[in-house]
C-alpha positions as CSV (number, residue, x, y, z in Angstrom):
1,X,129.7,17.5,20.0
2,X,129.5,21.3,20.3
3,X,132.3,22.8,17.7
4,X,131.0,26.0,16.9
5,X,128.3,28.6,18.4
6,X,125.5,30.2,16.0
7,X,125.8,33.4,14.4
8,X,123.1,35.1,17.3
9,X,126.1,34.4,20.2
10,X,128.6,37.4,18.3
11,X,127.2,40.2,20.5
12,X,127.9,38.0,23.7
13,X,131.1,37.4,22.3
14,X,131.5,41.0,21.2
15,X,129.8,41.9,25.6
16,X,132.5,39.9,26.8
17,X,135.2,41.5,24.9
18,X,134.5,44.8,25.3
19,X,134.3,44.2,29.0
20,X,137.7,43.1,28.6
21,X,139.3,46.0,26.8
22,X,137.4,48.3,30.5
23,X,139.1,46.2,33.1
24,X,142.4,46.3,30.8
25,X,142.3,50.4,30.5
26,X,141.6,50.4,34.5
27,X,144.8,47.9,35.4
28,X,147.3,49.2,33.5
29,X,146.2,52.9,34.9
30,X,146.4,52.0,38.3
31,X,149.9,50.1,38.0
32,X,151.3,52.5,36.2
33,X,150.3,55.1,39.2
34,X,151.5,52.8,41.8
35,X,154.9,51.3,39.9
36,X,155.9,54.9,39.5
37,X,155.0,55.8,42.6
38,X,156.8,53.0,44.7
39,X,159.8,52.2,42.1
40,X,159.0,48.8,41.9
41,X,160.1,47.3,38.4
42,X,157.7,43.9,39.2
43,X,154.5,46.5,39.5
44,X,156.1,48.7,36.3
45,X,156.8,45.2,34.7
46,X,153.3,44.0,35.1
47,X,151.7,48.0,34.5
48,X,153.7,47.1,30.7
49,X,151.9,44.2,31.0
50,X,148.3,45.0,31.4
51,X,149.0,48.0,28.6
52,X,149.4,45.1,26.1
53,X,147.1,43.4,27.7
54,X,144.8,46.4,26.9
55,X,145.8,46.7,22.6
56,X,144.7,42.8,23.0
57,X,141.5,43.5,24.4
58,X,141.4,46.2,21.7
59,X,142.2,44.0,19.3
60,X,140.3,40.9,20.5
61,X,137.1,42.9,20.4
62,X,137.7,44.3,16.7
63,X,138.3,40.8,15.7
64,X,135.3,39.3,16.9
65,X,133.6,42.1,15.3
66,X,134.7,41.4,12.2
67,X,134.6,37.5,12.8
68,X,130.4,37.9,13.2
69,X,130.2,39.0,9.2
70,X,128.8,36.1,7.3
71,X,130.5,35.0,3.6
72,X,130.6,37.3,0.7
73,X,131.7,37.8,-2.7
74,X,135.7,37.7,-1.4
75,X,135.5,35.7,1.6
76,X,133.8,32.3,1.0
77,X,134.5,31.0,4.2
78,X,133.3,34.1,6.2
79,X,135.4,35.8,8.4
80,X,136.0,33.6,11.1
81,X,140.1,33.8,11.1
82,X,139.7,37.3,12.2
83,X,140.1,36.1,15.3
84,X,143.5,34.0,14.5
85,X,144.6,36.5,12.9
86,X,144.4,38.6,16.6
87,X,145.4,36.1,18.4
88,X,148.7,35.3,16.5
89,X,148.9,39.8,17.3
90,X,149.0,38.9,20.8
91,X,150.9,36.3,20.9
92,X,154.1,38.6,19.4
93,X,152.9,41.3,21.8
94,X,153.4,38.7,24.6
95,X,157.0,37.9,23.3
96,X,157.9,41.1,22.9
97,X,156.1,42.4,26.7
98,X,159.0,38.9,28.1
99,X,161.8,40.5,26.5
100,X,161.2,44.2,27.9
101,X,160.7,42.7,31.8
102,X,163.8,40.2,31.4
103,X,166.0,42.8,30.1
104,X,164.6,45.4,33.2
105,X,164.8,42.7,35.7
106,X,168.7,41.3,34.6
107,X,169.7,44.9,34.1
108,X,168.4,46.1,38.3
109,X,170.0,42.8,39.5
110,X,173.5,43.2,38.0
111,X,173.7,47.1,37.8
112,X,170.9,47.5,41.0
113,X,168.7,50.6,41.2
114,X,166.2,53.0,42.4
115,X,165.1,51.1,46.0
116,X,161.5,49.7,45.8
117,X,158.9,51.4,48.3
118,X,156.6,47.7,49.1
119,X,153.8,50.0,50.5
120,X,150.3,49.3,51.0
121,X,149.3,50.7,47.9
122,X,151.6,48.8,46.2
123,X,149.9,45.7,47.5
124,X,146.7,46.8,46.9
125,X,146.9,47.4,43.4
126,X,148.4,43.6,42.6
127,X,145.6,42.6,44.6
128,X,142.9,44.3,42.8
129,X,144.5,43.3,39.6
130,X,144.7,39.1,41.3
131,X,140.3,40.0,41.6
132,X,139.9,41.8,39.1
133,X,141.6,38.8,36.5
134,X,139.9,35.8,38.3
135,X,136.2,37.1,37.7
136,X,137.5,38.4,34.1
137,X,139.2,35.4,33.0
138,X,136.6,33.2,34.4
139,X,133.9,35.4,32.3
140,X,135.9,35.4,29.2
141,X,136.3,31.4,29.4
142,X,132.4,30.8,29.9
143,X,131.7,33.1,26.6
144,X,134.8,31.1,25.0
145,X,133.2,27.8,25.8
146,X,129.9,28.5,24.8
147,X,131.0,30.7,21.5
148,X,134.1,28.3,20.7
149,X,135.8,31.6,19.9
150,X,139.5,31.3,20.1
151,X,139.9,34.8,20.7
152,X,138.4,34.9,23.8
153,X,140.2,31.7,24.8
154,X,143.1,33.3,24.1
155,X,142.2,36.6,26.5
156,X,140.8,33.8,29.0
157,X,144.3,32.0,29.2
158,X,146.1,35.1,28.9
159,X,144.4,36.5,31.8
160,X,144.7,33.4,34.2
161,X,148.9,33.6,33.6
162,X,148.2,36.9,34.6
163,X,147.1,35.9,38.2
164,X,149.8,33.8,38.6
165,X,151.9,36.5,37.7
166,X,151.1,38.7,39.8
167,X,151.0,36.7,42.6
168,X,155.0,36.4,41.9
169,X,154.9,40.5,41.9
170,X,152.9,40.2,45.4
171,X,155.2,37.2,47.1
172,X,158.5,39.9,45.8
173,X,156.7,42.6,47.7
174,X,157.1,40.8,51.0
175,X,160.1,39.7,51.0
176,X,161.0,43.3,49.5
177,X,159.1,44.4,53.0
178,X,161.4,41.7,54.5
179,X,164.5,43.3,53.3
180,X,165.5,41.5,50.4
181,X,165.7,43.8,48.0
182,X,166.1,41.5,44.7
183,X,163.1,39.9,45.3
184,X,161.0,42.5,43.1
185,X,163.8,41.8,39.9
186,X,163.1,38.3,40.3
187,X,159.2,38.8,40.7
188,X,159.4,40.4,37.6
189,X,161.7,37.4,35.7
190,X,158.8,34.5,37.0
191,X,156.5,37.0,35.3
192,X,158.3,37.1,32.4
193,X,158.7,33.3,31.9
194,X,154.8,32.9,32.6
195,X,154.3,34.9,30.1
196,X,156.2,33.5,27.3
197,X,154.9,30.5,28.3
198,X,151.6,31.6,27.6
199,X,152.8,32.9,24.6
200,X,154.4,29.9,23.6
201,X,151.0,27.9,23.5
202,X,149.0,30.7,22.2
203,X,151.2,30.9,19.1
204,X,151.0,27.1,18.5
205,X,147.5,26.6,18.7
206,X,147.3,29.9,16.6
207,X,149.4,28.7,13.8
208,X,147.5,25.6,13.3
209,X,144.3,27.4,12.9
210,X,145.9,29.6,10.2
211,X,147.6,26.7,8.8
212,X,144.0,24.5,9.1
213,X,145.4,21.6,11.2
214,X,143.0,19.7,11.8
215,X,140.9,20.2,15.4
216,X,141.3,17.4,17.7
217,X,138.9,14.8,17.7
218,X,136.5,16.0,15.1
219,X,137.3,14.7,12.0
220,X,137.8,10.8,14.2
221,X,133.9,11.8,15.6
222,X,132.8,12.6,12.3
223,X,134.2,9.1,10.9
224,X,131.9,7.6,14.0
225,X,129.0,9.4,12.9
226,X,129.2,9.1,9.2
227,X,130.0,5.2,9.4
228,X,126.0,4.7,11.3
229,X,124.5,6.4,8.8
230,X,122.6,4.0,6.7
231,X,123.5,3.3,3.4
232,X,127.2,4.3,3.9
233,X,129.7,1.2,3.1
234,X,132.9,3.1,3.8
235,X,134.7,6.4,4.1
236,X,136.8,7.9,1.9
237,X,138.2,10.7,3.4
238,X,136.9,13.1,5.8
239,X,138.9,17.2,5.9
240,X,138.4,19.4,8.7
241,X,139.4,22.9,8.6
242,X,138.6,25.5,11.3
243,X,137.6,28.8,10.7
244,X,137.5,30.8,13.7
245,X,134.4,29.7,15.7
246,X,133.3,27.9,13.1
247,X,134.9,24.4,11.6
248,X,134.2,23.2,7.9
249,X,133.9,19.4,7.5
250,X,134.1,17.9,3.6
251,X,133.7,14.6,3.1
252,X,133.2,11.1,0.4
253,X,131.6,8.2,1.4
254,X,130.6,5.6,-0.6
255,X,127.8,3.7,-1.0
256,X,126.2,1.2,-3.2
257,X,126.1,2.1,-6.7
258,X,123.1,-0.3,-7.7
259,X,120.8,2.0,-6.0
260,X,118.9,4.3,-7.6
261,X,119.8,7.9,-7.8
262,X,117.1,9.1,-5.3
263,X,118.3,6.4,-3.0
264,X,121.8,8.0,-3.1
265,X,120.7,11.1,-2.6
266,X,118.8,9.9,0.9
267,X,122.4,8.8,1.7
268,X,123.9,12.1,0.9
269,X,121.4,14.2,3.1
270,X,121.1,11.5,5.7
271,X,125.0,11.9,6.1
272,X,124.7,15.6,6.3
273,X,122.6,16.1,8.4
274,X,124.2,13.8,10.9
275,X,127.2,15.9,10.8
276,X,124.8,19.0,11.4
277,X,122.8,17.4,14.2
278,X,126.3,16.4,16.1
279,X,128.6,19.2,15.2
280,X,126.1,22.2,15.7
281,X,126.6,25.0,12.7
282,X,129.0,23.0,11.1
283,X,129.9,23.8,7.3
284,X,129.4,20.2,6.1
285,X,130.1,19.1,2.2
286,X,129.3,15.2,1.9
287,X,129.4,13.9,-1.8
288,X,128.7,9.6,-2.2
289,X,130.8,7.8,-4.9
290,X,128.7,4.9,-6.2
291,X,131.0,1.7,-6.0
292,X,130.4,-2.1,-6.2
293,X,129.5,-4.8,-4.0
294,X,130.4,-8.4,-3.8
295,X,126.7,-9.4,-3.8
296,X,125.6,-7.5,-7.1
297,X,124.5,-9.5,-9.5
298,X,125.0,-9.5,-13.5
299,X,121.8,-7.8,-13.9
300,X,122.2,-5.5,-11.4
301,X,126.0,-4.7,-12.8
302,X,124.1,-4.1,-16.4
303,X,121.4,-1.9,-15.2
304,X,123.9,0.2,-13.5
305,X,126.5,0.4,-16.3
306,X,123.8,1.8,-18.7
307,X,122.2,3.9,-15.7
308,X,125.1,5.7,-15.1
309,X,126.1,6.5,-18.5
310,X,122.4,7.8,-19.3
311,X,121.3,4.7,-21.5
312,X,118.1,3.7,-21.2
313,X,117.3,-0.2,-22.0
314,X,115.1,-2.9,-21.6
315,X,114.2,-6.7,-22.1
316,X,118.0,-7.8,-20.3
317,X,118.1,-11.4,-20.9
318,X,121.2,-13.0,-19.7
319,X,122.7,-16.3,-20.6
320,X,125.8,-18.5,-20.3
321,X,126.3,-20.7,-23.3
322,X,129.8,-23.0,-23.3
323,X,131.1,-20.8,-20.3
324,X,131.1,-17.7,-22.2
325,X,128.3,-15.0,-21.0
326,X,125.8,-13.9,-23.6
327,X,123.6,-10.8,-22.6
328,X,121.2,-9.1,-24.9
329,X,118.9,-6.0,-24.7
330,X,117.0,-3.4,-26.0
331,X,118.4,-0.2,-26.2
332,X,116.3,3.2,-26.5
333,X,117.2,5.6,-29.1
334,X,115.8,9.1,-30.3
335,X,114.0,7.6,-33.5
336,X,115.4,11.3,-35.1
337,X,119.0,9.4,-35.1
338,X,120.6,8.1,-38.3
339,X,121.6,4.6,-38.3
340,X,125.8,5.4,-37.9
341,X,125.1,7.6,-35.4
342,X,123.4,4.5,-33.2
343,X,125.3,2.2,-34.0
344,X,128.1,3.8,-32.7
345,X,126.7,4.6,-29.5
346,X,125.4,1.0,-29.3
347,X,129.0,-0.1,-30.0
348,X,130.3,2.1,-27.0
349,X,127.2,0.6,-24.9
350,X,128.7,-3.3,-25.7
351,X,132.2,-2.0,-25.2
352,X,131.3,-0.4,-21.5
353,X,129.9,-3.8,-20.5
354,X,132.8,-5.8,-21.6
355,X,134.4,-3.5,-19.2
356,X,132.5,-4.3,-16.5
357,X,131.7,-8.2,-17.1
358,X,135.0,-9.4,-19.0
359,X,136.1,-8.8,-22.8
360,X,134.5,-12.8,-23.6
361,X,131.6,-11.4,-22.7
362,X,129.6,-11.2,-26.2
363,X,126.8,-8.5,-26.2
364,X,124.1,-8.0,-28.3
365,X,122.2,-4.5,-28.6
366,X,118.8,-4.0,-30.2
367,X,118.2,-0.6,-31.2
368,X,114.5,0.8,-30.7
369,X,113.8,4.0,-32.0
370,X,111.7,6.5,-29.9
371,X,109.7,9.7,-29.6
372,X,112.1,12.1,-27.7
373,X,109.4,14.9,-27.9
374,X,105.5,14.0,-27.3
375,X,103.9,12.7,-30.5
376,X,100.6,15.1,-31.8
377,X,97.8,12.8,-31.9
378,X,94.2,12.3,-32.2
379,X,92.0,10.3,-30.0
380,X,89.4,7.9,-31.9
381,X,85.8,8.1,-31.3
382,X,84.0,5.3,-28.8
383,X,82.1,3.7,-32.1
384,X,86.4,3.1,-32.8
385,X,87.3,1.8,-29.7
386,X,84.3,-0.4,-29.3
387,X,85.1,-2.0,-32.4
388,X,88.8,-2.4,-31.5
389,X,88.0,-3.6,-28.3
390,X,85.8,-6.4,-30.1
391,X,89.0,-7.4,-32.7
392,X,91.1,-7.5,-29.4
393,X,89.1,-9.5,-27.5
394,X,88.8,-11.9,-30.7
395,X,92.5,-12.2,-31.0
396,X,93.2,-12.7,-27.1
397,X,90.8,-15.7,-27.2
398,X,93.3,-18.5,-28.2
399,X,96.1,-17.2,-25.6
400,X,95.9,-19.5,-22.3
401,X,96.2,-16.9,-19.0
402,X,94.5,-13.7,-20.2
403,X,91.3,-13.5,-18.5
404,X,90.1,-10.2,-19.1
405,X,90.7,-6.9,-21.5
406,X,89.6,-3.5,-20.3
407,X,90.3,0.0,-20.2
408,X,91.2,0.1,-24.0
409,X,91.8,3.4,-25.5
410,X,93.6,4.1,-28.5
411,X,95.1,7.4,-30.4
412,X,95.9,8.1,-34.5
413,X,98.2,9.4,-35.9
414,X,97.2,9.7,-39.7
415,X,97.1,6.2,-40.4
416,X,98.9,5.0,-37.2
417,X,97.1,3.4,-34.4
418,X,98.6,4.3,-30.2
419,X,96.3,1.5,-28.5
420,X,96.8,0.8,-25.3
421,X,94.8,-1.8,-22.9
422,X,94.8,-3.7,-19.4
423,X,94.2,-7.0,-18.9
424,X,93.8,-9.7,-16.2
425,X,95.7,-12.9,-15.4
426,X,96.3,-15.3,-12.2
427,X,97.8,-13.2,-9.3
428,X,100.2,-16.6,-8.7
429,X,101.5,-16.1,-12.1
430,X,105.4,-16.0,-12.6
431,X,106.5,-12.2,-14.1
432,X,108.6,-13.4,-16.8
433,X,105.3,-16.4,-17.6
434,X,103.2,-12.9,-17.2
435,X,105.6,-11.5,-19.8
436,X,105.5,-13.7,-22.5
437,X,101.7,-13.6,-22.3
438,X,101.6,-9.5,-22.9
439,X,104.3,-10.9,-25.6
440,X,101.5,-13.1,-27.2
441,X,99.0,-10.6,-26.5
442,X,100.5,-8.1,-28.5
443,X,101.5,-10.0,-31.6
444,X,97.9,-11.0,-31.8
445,X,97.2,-7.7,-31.9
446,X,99.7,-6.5,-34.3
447,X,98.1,-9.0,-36.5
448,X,94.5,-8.4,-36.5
449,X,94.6,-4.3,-36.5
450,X,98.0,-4.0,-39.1
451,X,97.6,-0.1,-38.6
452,X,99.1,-0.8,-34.8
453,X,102.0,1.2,-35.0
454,X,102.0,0.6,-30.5
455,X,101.0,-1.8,-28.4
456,X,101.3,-1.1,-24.6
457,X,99.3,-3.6,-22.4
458,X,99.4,-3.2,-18.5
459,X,99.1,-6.6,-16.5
460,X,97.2,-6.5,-13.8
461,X,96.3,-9.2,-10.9
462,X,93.3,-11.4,-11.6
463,X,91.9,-10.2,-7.7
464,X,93.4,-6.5,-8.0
């Protein structure tokens, strides 16, 4: 779908218009010439016409001028309504060019007056003006189309009545020639109802762009194309608001809130820029609103409780004991903290997931402290590390499934020992059995070097 044209298409917007405003200052010079000349009120009628028809073109080219300026400071949506703004101008120039020609046309058929003169001029100048709309018209639709500016649609379908009308004004010529002499007066009422109808769905179509109803069919395509982007569960709601040639689409989808925040963000731009690719230039807001599934589990329901409330814990164990659901974990504090201080945010972490797994739930919170900023050490010398590496090995000895330590390094603080190691066991090893040896592991270690103030061990695959 093709909404809107790109900023580059104002000056063929701005080409067409202006060739507009030149035919209009040509028309309504040559039917003034000739309706004075001949008498005829359908020639004067449409001479009135065309000199509206001219402060349109005026004004249709002004607006798309001042359509083409991009956002600023005091216009966030750009400038784009200029052209509403015009073309809801013209449509009360319209109304009031029906009134002038009804009231001339009633008035020469009840009170009559000065004969009509249908000469060869006189049909020569409604017949330039028939050309002279088609190809003008026709022009102004093609840039409309392409541009999607409703100013020029509104010229374009302005113009067209216009043949039409004068083709009334040219069929009460002949039969003026013919000798029926009311034929012009009621030339010039057909021209006045085809141009209030004109009007009529000019100033509709005008208001709702002012009013920012909704254009047809784009928000119901944008639904389409936002429900086949992957990752999206459902819509929310999808606005569309035009703005001139240009349409503004904001919409919330959701999506599933046990993925990570990277992975929602893929939604968020994957969504946008299917908008984008579809509706070319559109002005597209898309926010996701994490929500849950049916097939999340209670892990997944605690990881994303504390996720999205900026805890960070570990070591979730999850049990059910007599029908009631037990669920510990570790929970990650700045070590700087005093102890009221976490217990009360550990307390709002156990209330949060009786929220979201039942009040019966019963929740139990370890607090870890931690380094918030990075901790000023030392590294130890190799002579160090070799003999920690040889107390290590000693105390891995006993523990069945370690295979191999390597890569140990180790860092003091004062008296504190940072060590940190890799080690080897089956690749066909369970994670949690995996776990509980680097459990082991580290205990042994915490034993045999007492100054071990951390322990991190990295298991790796015995064929890695």
């Amino acid at each position: 779908m093709r909404y809107n044209a790109p900023m580059e298409s104002s000056d063929t917007k701005q080409g067409a218009a202006l060739g507009s405003v030149c035919a209009s200052v040509a028309l309504t010079t040559m039917k003034f010439v000739v309706g004075l000349m001949t008498g005829s009120i359908g020639i004067l009628s449409e001479a009135a016409h065309s000199l509206l028809d001219f402060g349109a073109a005026a004004l249709t080219y002004y607006s798309v001028k001042i359509s083409a300026k991009p956002a600023d400071e005091d216009h966030h949506y750009g400038h784009g309504k200029a052209e509403s703004v015009s073309a809801l101008i013209e449509t009360g120039l319209l109304f009031l060019t029906s009134a002038f020609i009804l009231y001339e046309a009633v008035h020469r058929i009840i009170w009559g007056g000065a004969p009509v003169e249908a000469t060869w001029y006189a049909f020569a100048v409604i017949i330039v003006s028939i050309v002279i709309d088609f190809f003008r018209a026709r022009s102004l639709m093609r840039v409309a189309k392409e541009t999607k500016s409703q100013a020029l649609e509104a010229d374009a379908l302005h113009f067209s009545s216009d043949i039409l009308s004068s083709a009334a004004v040219l069929v009460g010529l002949v039969f003026v020639r013919l000798g029926f002499r009311g034929a012009d007066a009621i030339a010039a009422i057909v021209v006045a109802v085809f141009v209030i109808r004109v009007a009529w769905n000019l100033g509709t179509r005008t208001i709702d762009v002012l009013v920012d109803a909704a254009p047809e069919g784009v928000a119901d395509a944008a639904r389409a194309i936002l429900l086949r982007v992957p990752g999206v569960i459902a819509i929310e709601h999808v606005r569309v608001r035009p703005a001139g040639s240009f349409v503004s689409i904001d919409a919330v989808v959701t999506a599933d809130r046990t993925r990570h925040e990277q992975s929602l963000r893929v939604v968020r731009h994957a969504a946008t820029d299917a908008l984008k690719a579809a509706i070319e230039g559109a002005d597209v807001i898309v926010r996701v609103r994490p929500v849950p599934v049916s097939t999340e589990t209670v892990i997944e329901k605690i990881i994303t409780v504390t996720r999205s409330h900026g805890f960070v814990v570990h070591d979730v164990a999850v049990g059910d004991t007599a029908g009631a659901l037990h669920v510990g974990l570790d929970l990650d504090l700045d070590g700087a903290l005093t102890v009221a201080a976490s217990h009360e945010a550990a307390s709002h972490l156990e209330d949060l997931l009786k929220q979201e797994l039942g009040q019966g739930t019963v929740v139990t919170v370890h607090i870890d402290p931690v380094d918030v900023e990075p901790v000023e050490s030392s590294p130890v010398s190799a002579g160090v590390v070799e003999r920690l590496g040889a107390t290590i090995r000693e105390a891995a000895a006993p523990i069945d499934g370690v295979r191999e330590i390597h890569d140990i390094s180790a860092r003091t603080l004062g008296e504190r020992l940072f060590i940190s190691l890799h080690c080897l066991v089956d690749g066909a090893t369970l994670l949690w059995q995996a776990h509980e040896y680097s459990d082991l592991l580290e205990a042994a270690i915490r034993r045999a070097i007492p100054a071990a103030q951390s322990v991190k061990i990295h298991i790796e695959p015995e064929d890695h």
